[in-house]
MARSESE-298130 format. One record per atom (N, C-alpha, C, O, CB): residue number from 1; residue in one letter; atom name; x, y, z. Coordinates in Angstrom, 3 decimals, always signed. Each point is the difference from the previous one (the first is absolute). Glycine has a CB too. Example, Ala and Ser with C-alpha at 12.3 -4.5 7.8 and 13.67 -1.06 7.14 Angstrom:
2
R num residu atome        u        v        w
R   1      a     N  +13.190   -5.690   +7.800
R   1      a    CA   -0.890   +1.190   +0.000
R   1      a     C   +0.900   +1.200   +0.000
R   1      a     O   +1.036   -0.019   +0.665
R   1      a    CB   -2.928   -1.154   +0.581
R   2      s     N   +1.542   +2.223   -1.966
R   2      s    CA   +0.820   +1.190   +0.060
R   2      s     C   -0.770   +1.090   +0.730
R   2      s     O   +0.509   +1.108   +0.169
R   2      s    CB   +0.675   -1.736   -2.314
END
This chain:
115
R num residu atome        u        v        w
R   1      x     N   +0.217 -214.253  -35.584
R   1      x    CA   -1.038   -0.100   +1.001
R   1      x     C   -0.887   +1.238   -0.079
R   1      x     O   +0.525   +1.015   -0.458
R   1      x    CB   +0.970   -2.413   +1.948
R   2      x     N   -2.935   +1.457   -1.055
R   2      x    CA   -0.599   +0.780   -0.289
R   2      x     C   -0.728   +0.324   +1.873
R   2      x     O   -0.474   -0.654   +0.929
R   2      x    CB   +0.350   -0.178   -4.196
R   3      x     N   +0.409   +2.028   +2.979
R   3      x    CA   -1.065   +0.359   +1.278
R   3      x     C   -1.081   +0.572   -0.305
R   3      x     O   -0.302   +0.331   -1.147
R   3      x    CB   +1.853   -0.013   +2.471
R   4      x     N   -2.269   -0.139   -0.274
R   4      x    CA   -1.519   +0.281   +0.117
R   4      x     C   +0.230   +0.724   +1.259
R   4      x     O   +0.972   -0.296   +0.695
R   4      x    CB   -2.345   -1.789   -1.890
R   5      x     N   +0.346   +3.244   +1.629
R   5      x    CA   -0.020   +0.596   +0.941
R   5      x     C   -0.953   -0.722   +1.140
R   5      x     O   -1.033   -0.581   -0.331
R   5      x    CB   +1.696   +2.541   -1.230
R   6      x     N   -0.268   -1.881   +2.799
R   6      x    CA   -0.173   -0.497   +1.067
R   6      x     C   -0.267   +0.786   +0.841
R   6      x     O   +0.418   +1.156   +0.065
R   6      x    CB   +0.628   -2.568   -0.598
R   7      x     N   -2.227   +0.534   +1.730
R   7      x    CA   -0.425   +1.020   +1.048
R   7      x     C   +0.889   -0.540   +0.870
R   7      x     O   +0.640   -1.045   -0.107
R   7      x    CB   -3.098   +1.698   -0.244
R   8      x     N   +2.439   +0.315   +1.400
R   8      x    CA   +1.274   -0.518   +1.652
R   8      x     C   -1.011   +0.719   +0.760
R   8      x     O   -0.706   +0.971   -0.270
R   8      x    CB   +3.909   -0.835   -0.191
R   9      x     N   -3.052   -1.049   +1.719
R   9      x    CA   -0.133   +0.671   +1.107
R   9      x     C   +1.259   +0.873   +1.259
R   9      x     O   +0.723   -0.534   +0.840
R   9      x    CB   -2.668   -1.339   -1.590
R  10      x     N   +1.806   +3.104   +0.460
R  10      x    CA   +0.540   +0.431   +0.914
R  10      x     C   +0.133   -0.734   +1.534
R  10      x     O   -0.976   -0.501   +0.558
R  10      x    CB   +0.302   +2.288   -2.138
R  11      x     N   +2.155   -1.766   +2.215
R  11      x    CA   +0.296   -0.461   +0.903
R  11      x     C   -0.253   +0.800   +1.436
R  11      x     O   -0.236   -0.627   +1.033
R  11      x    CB   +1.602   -0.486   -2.802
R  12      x     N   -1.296   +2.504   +1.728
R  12      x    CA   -0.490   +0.902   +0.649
R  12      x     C   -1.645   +0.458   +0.175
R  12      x     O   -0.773   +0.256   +0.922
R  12      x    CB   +3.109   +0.124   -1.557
R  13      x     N   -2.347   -0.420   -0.236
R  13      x    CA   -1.461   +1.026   -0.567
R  13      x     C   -1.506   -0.717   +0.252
R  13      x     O   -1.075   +0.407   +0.439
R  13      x    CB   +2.653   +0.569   -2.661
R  14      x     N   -0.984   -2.498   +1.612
R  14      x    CA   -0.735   -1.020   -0.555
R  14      x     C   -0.726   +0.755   -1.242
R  14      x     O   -0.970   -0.488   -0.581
R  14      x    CB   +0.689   -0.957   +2.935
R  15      x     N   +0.822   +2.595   -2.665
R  15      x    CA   -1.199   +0.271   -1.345
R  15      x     C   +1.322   -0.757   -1.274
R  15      x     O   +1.165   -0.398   +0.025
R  15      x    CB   -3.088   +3.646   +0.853
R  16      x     N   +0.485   -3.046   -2.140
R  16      x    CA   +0.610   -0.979   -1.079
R  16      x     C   +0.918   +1.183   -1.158
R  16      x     O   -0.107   +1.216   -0.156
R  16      x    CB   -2.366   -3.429   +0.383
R  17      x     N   +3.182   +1.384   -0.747
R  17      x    CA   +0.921   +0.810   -1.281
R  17      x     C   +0.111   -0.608   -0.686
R  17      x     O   -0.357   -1.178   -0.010
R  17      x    CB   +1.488   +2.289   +0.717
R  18      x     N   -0.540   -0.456   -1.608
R  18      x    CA   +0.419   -0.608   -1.241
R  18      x     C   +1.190   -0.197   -0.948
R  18      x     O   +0.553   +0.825   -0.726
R  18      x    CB   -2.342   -0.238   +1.109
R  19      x     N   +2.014   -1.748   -0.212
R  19      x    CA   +1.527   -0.381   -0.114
R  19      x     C   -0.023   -0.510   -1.827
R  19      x     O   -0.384   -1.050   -0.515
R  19      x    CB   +0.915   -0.006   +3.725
R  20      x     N   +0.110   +2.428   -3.877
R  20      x    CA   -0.152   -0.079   -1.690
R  20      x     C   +0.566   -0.845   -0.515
R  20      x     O   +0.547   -0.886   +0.655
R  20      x    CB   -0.698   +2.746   -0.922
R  21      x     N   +0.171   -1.823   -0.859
R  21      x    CA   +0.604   -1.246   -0.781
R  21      x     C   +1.650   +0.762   -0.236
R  21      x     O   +0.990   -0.728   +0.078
R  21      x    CB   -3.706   -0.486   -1.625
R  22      x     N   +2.834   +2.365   +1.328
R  22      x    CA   +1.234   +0.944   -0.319
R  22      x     C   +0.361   -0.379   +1.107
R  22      x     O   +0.976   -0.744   -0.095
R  22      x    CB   -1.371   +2.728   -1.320
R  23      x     N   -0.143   -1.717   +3.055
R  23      x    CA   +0.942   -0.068   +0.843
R  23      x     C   +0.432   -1.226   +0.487
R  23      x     O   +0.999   +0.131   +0.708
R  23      x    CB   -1.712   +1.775   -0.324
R  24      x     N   +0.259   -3.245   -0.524
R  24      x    CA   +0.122   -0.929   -0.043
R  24      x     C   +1.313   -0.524   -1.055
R  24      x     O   +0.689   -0.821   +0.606
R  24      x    CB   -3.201   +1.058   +0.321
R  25      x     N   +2.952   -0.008   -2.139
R  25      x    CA   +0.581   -0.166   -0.786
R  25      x     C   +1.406   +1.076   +0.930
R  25      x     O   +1.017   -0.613   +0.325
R  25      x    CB   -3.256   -0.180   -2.706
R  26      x     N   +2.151   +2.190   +2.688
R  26      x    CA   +1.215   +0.563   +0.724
R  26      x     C   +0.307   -0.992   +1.383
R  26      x     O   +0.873   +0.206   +0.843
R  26      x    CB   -1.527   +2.493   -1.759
R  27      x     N   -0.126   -3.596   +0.891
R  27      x    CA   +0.392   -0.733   +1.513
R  27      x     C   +0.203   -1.152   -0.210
R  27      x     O   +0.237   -0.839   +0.868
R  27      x    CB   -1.433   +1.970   +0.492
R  28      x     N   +1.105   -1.391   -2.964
R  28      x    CA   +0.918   -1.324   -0.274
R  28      x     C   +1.326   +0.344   -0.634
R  28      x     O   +0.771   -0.931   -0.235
R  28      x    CB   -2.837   -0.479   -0.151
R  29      x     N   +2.514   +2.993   -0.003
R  29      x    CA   +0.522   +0.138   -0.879
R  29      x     C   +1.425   +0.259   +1.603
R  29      x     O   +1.168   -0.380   -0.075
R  29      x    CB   -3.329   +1.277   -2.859
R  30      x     N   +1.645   -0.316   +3.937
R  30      x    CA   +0.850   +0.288   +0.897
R  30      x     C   +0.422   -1.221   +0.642
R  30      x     O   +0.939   -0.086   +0.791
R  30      x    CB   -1.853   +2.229   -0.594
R  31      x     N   +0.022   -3.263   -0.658
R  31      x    CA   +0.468   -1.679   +0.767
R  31      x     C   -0.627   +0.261   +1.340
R  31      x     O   +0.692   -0.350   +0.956
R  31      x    CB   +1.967   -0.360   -2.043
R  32      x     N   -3.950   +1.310   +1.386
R  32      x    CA   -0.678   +0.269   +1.458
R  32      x     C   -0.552   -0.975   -0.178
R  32      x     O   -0.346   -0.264   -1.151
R  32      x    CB   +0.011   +2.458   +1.782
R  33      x     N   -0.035   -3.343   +0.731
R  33      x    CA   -0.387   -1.086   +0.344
R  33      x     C   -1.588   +0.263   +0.565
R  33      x     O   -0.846   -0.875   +0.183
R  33      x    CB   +3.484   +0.043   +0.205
R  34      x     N   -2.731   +1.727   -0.251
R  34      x    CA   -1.260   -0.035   +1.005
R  34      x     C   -0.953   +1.127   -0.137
R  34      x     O   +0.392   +1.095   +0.402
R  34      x    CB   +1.018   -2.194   +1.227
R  35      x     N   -2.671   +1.001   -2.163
R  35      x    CA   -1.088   +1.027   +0.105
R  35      x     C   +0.268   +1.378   +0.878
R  35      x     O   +0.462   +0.121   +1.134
R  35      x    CB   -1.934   -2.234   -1.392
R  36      x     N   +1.115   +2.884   -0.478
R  36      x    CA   -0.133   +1.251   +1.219
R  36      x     C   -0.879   -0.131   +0.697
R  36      x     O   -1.030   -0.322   -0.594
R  36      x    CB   +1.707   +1.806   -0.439
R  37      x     N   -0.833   -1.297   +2.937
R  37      x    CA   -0.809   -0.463   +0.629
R  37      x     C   -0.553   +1.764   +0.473
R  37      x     O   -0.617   +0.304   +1.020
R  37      x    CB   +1.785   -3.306   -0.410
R  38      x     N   -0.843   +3.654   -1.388
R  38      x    CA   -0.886   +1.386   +0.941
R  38      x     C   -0.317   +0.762   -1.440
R  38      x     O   +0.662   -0.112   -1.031
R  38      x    CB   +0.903   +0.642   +3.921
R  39      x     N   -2.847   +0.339   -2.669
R  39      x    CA   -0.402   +0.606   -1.574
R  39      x     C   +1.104   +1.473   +0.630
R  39      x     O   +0.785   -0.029   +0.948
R  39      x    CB   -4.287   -1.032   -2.077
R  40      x     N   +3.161   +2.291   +0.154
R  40      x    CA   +0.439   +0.714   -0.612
R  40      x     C   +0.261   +0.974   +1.473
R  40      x     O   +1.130   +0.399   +0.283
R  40      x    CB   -2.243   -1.025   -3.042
R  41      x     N   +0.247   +0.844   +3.378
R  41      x    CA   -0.850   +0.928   +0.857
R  41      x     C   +1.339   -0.500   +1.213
R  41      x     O   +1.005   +0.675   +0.226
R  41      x    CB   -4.457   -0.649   -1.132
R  42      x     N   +3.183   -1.084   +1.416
R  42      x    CA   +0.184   -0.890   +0.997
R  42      x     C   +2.180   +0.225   +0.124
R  42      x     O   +0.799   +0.263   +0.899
R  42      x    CB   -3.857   -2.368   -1.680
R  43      x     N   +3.128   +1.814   -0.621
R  43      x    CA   +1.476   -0.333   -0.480
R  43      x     C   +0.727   +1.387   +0.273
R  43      x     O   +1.149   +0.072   +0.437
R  43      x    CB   -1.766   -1.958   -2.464
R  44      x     N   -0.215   +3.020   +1.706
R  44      x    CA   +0.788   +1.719   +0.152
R  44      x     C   +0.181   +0.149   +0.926
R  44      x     O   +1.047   +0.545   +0.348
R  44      x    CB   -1.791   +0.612   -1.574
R  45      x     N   -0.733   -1.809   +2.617
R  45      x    CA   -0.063   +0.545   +1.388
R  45      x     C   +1.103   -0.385   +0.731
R  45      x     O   +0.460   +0.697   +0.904
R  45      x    CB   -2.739   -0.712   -0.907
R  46      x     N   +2.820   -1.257   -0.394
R  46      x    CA   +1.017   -0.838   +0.416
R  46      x     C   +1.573   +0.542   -0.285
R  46      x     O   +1.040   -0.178   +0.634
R  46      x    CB   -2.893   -1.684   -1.049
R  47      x     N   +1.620   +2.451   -0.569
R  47      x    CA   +1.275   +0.828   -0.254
R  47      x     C   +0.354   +1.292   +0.542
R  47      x     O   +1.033   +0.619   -0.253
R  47      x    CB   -1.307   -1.684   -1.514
R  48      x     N   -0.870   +1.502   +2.700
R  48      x    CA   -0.160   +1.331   +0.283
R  48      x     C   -0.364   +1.107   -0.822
R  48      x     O   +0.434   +1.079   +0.402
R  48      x    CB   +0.856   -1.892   +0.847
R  49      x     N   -1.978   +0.834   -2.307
R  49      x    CA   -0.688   +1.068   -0.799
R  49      x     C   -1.244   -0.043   -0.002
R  49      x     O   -0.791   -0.941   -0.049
R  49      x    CB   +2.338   +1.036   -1.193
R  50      x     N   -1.684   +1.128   +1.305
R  50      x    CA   -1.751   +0.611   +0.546
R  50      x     C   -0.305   -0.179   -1.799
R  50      x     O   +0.719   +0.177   -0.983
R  50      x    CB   -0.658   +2.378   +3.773
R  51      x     N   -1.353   -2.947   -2.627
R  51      x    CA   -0.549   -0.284   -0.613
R  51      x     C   -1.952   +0.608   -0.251
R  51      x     O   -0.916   -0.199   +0.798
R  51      x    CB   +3.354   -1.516   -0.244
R  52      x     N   -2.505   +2.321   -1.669
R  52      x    CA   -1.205   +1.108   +0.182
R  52      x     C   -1.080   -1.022   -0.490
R  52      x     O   +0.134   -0.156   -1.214
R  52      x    CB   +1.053   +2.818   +0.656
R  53      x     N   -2.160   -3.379   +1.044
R  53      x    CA   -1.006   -0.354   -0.641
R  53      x     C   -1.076   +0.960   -0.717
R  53      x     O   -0.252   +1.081   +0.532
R  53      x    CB   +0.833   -2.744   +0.993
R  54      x     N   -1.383   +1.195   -3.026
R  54      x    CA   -0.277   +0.578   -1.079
R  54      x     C   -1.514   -0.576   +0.090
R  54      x     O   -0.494   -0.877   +0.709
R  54      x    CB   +3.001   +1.125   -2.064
R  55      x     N   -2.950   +0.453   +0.523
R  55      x    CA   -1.402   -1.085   -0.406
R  55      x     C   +0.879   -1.001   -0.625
R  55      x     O   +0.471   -0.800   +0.809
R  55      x    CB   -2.780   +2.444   -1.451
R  56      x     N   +2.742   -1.850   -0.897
R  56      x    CA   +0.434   -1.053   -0.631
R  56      x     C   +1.095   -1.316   +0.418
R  56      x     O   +0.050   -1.222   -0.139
R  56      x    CB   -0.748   +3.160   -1.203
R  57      x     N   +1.375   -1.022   +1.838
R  57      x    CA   +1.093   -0.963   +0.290
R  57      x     C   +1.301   +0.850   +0.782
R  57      x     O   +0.538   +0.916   -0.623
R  57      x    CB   -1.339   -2.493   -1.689
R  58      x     N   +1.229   +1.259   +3.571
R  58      x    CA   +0.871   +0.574   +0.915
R  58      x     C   +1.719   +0.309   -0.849
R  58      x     O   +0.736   -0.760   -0.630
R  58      x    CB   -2.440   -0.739   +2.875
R  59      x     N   +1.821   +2.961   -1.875
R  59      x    CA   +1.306   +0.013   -0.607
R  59      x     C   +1.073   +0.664   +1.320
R  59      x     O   -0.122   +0.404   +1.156
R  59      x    CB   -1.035   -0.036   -4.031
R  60      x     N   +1.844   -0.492   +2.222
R  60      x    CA   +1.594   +0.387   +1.121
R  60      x     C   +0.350   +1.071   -0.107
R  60      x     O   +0.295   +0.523   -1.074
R  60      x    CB   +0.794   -2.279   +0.959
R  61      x     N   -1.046   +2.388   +1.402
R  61      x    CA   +0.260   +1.820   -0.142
R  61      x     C   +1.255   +0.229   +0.050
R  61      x     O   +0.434   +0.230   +1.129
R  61      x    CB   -2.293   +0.562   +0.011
R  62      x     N   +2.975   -0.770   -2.436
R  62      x    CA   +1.375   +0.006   -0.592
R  62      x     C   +0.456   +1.079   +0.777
R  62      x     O   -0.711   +0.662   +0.755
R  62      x    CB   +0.413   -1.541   -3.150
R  63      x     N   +2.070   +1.119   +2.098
R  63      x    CA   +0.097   +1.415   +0.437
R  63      x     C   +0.102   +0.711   -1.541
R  63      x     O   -0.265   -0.662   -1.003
R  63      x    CB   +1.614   +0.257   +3.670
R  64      x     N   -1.051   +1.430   -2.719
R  64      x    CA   +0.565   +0.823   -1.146
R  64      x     C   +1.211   -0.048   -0.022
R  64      x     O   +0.787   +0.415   +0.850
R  64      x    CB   -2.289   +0.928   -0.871
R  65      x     N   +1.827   -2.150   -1.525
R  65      x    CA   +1.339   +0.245   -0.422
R  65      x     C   +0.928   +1.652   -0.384
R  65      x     O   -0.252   +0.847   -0.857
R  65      x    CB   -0.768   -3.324   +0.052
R  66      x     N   +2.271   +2.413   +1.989
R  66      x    CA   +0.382   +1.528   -0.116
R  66      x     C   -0.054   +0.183   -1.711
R  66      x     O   -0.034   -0.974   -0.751
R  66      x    CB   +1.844   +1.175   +3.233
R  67      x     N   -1.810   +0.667   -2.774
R  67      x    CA   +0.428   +0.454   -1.979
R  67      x     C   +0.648   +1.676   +0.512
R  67      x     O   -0.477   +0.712   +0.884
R  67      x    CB   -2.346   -2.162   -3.044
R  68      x     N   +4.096   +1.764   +1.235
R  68      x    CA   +0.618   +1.142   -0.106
R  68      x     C   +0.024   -0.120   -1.015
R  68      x     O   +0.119   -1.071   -0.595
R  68      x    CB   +0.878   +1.541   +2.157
R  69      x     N   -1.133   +0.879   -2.147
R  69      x    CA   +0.217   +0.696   -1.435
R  69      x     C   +1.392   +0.744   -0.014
R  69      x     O   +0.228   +0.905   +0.803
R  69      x    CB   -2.867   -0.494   -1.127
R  70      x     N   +3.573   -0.826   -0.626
R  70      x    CA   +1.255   -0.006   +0.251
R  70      x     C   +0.659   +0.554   -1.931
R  70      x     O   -0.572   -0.476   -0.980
R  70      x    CB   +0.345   -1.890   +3.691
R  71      x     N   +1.314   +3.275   -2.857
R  71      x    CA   +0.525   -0.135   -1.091
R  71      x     C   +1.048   -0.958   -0.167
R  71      x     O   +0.914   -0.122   +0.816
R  71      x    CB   -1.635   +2.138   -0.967
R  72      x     N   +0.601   -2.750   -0.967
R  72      x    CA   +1.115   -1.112   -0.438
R  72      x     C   +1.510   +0.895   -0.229
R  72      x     O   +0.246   +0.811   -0.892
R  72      x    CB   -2.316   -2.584   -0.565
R  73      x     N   +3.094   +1.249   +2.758
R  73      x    CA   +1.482   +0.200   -0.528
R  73      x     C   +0.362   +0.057   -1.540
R  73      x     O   +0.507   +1.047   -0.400
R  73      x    CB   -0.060   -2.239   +2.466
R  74      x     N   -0.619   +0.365   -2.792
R  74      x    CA   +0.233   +0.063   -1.622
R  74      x     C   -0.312   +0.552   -0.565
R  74      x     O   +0.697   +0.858   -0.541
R  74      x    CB   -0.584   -2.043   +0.403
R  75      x     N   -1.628   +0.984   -0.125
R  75      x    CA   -0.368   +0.910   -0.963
R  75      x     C   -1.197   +0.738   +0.033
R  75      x     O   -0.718   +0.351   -0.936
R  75      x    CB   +1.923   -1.650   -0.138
R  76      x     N   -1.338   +1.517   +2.494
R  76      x    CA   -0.441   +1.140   +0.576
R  76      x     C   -1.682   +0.216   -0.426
R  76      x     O   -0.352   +0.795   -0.872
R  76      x    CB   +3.050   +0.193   +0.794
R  77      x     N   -3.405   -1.629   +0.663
R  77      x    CA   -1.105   -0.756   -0.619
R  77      x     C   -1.261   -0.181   +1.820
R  77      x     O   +0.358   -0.446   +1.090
R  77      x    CB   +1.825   -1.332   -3.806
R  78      x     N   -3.495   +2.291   +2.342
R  78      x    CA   -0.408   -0.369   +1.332
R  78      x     C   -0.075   -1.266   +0.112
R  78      x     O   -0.221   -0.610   -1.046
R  78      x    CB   -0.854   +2.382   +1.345
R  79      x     N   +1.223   -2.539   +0.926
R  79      x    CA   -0.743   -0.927   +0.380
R  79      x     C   -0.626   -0.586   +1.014
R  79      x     O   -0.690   +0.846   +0.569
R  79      x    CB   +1.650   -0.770   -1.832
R  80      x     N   -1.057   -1.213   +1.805
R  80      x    CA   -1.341   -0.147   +1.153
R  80      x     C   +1.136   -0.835   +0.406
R  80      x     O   +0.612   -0.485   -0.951
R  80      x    CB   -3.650   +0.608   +0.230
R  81      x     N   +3.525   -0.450   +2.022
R  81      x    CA   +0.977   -0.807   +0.650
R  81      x     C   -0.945   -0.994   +1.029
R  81      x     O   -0.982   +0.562   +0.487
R  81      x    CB   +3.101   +1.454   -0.694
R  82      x     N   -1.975   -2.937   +0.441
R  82      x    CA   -0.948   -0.887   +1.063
R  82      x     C   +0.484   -0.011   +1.178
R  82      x     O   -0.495   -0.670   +0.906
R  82      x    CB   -0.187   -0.768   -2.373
R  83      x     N   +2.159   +2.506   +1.657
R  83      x    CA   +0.242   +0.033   +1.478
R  83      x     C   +0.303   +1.367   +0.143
R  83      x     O   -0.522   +0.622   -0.926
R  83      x    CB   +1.369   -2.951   +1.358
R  84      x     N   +0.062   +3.396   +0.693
R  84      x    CA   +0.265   +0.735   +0.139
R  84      x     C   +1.325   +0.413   +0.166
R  84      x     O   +0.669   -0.121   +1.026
R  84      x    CB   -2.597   -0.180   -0.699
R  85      x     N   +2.330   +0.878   -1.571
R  85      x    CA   +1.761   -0.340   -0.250
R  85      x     C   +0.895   +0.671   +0.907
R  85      x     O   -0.156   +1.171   +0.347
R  85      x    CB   -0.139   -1.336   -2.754
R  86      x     N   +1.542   -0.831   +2.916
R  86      x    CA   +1.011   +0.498   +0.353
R  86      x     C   +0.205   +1.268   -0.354
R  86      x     O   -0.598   +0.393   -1.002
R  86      x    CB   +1.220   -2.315   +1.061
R  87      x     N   +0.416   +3.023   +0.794
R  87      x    CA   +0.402   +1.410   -0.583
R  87      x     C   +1.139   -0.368   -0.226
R  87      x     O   +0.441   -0.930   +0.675
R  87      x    CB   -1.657   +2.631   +0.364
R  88      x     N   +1.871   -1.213   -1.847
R  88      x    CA   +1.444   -0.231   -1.070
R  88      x     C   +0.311   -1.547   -0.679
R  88      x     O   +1.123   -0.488   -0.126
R  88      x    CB   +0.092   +2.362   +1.825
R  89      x     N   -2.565   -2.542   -2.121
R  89      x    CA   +0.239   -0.888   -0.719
R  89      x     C   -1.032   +0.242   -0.879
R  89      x     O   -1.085   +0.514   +0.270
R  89      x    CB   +2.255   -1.946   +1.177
R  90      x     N   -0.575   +0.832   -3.057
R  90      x    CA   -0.462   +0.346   -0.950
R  90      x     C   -1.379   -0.648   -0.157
R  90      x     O   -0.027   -1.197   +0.288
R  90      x    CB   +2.280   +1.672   -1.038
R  91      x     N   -3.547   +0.153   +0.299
R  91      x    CA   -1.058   -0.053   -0.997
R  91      x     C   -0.490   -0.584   -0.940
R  91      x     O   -0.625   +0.747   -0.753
R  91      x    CB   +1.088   +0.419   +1.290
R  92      x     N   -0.427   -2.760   -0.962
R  92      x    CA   -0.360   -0.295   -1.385
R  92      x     C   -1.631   +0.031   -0.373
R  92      x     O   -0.925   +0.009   +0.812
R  92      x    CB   +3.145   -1.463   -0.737
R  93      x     N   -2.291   +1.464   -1.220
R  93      x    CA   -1.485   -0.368   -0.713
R  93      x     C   +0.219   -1.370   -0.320
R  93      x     O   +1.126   -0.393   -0.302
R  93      x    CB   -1.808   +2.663   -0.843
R  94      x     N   -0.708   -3.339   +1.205
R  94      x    CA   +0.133   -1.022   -0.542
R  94      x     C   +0.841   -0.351   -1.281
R  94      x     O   +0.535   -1.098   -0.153
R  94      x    CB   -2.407   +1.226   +1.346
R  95      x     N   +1.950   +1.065   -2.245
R  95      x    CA   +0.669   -0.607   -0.600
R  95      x     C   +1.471   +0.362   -0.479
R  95      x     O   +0.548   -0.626   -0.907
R  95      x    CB   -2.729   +0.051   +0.642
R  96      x     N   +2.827   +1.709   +0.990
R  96      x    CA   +0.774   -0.056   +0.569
R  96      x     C   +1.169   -1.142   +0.930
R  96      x     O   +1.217   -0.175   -0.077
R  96      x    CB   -2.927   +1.935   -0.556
R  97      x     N   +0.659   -2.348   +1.460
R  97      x    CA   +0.759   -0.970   +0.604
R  97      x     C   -0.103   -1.085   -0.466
R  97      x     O   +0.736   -0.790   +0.591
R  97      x    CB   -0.792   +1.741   +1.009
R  98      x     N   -0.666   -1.520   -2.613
R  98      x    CA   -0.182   -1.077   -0.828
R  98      x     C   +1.463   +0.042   -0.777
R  98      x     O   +0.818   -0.902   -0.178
R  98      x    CB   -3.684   +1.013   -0.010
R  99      x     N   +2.883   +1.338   -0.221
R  99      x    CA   +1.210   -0.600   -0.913
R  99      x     C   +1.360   -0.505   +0.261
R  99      x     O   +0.783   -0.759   -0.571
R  99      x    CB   -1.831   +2.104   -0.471
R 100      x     N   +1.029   -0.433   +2.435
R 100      x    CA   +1.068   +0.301   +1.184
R 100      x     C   +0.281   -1.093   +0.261
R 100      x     O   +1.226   -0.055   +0.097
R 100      x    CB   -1.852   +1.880   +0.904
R 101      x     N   -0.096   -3.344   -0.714
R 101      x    CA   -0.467   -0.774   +0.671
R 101      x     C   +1.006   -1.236   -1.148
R 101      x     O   +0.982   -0.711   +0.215
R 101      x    CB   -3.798   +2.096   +1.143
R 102      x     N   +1.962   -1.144   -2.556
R 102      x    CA   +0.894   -0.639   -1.345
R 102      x     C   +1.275   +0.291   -0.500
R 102      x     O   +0.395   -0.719   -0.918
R 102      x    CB   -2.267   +0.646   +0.296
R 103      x     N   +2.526   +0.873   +0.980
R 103      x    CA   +0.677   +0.855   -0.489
R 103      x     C   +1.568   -0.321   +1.188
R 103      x     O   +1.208   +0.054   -0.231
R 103      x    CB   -3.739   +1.842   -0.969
R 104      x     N   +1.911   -2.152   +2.184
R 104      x    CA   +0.912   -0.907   +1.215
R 104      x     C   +0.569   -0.880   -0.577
R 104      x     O   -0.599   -0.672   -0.840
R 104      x    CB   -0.688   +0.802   +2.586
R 105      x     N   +2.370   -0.310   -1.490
R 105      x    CA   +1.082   -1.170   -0.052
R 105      x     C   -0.056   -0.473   +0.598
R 105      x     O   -0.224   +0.368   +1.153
R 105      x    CB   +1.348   +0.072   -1.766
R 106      x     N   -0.860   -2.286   +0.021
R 106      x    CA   -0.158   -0.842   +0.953
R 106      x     C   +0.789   -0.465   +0.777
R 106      x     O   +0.872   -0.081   -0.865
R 106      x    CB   -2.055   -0.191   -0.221
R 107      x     N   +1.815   -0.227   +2.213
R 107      x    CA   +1.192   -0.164   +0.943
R 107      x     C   +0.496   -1.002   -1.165
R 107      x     O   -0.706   -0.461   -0.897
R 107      x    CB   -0.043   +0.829   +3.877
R 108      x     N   +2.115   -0.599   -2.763
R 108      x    CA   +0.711   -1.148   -0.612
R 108      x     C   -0.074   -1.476   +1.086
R 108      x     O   +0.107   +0.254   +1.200
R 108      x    CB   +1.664   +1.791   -2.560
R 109      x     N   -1.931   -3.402   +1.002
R 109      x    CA   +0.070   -0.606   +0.499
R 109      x     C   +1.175   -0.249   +0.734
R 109      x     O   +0.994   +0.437   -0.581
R 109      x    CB   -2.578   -0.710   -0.672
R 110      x     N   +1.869   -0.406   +2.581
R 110      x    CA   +0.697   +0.123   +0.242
R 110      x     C   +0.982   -1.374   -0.255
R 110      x     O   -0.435   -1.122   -0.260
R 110      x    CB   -0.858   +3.067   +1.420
R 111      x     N   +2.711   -1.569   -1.021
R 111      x    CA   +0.499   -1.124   -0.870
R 111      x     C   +1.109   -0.636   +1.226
R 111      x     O   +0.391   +0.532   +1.039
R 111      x    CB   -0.692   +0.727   -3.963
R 112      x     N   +0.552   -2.335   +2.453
R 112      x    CA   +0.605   -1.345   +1.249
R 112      x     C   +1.219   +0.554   -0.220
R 112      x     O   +0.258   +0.483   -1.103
R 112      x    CB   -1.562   -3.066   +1.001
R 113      x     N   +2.360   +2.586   +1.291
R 113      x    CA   +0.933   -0.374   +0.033
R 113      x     C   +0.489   -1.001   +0.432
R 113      x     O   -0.426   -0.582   +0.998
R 113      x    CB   +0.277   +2.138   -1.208
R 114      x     N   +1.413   -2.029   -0.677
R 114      x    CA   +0.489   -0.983   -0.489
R 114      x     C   +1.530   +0.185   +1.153
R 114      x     O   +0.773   +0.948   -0.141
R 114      x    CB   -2.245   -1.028   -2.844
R 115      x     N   +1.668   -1.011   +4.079
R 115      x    CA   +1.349   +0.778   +0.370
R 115      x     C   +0.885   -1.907   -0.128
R 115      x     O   +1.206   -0.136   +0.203
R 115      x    CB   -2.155   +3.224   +2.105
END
């Protein structure tokens, strides 16, 4: 099936949007039954996020993701962490814990007893 991009009317707003052919295809791909009935603007306010209007096009005022700069337990290496680490638990670098990660054993299945 092929989509084509589509105008909607906002249910709030009454102003018009535009409902893509990409997002149309994620809303068959999720098995969603039904058009989105609010544009972009309308849909954030509803969620409770302030929202900064632009000349071009309105964007969403995010927070900042924490980042710590941290040395890797292993092999002692800087890196950028996306949270703010526990004290007395260990440090990995991405690839560090990649290997860590592979390198895990897998549980044994568990097996029937027979009585």
């Amino acid at each position: 099936m092929e989509y084509v991009d589509r105008i909607l009317t906002c249910a709030d707003c009454n102003g018009e949007f535009i409902f893509s052919a990409g997002e149309q295809l994620f809303f068959f791909d999720k098995q969603f039954r039904n058009d989105p009935r609010h544009c972009k603007v309308c849909r954030l306010k509803r969620m409770g996020k302030r929202v900064q209007q632009g000349a071009a096009a309105p964007q969403v005022m995010s927070f900042r993701r924490t980042e710590t700069r941290a040395i890797c337990s292993k092999c002692n290496v800087e890196t950028i962490l996306p949270f703010k680490p526990t004290n007395g638990r260990p440090v990995l670098c991405r690839q560090c814990f990649q290997s860590q990660q592979s390198a895990a054993p897998t549980p044994p299945a568990e097996t029937e007893m027979h009585v």
